[in-house]
C-alpha positions in Angstrom: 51.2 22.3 7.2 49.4 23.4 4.4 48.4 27.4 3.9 52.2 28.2 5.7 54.5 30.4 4.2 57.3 28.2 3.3 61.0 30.2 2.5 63.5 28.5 0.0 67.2 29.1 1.1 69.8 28.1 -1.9 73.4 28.8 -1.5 76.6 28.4 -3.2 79.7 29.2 -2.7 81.6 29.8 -6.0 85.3 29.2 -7.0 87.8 32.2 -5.7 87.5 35.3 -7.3 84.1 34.5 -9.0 81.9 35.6 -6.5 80.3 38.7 -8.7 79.7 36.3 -11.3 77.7 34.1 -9.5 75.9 36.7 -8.1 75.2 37.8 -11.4 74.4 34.2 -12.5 71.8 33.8 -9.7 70.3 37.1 -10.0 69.3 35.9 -13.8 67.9 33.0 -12.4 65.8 34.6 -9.9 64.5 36.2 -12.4 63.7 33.0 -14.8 61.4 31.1 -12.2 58.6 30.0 -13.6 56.4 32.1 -11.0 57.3 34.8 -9.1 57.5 34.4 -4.9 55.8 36.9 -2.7 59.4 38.1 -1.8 63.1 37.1 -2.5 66.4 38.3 -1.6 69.6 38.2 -2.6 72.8 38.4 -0.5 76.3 37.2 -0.5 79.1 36.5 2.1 82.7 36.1 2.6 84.0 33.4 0.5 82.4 33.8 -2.4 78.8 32.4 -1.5 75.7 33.9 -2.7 72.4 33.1 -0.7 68.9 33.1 -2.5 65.9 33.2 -0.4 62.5 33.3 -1.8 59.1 32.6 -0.2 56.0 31.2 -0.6 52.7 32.0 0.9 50.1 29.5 1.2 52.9 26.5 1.1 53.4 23.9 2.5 57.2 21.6 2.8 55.9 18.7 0.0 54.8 21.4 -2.9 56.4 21.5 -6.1 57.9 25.0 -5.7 60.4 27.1 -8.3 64.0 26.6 -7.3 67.4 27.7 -8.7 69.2 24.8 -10.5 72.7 24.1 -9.7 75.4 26.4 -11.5 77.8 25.1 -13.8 80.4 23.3 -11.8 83.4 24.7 -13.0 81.3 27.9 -11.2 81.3 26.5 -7.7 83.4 24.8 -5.3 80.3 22.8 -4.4 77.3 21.2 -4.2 74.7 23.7 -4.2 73.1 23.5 -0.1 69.0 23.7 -0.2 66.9 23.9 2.7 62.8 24.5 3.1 61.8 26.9 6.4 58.4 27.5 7.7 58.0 31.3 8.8 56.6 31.6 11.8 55.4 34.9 13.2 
């Protein structure tokens, strides 16, 4: 699949109340990869999750792409959940 655009989906979900700061805490970390993606967003949801997507033009599911680490885990209720998409148009 190579020359796809391949989208990075990490999400977290952090302890109660904590939600803005790992917002904040992935927001810095968006902006520490060691490239920069076509496009990312940032978004949140009920329960304290925060949801990074970022993606990657001319990808393909095996490559060696920038990802967020994990947050501390006295941050998160969790295992941080990563998954690879292709877009399709």
């Amino acid at each position: 699949m190579s020359g796809a655009t391949i989208v990075l989906m990490w999400e977290a979900r952090a302890v109660e109340g904590r939600g803005g700061e790992l917002l904040e805490w992935a927001r810095a970390r968006s902006a520490e990869l060691s490239r920069e993606p076509a496009r990312s967003e940032l978004l949140r949801a009920q329960q304290d999750r925060v949801l990074v997507m970022t993606w990657w033009p001319e990808a393909s599911y095996g490559d060696d792409l920038p990802e967020l680490p994990e947050p501390d885990a006295a941050l998160i209720t969790r295992a941080v959940h990563r998954w690879r998409f292709e877009a399709v148009g």
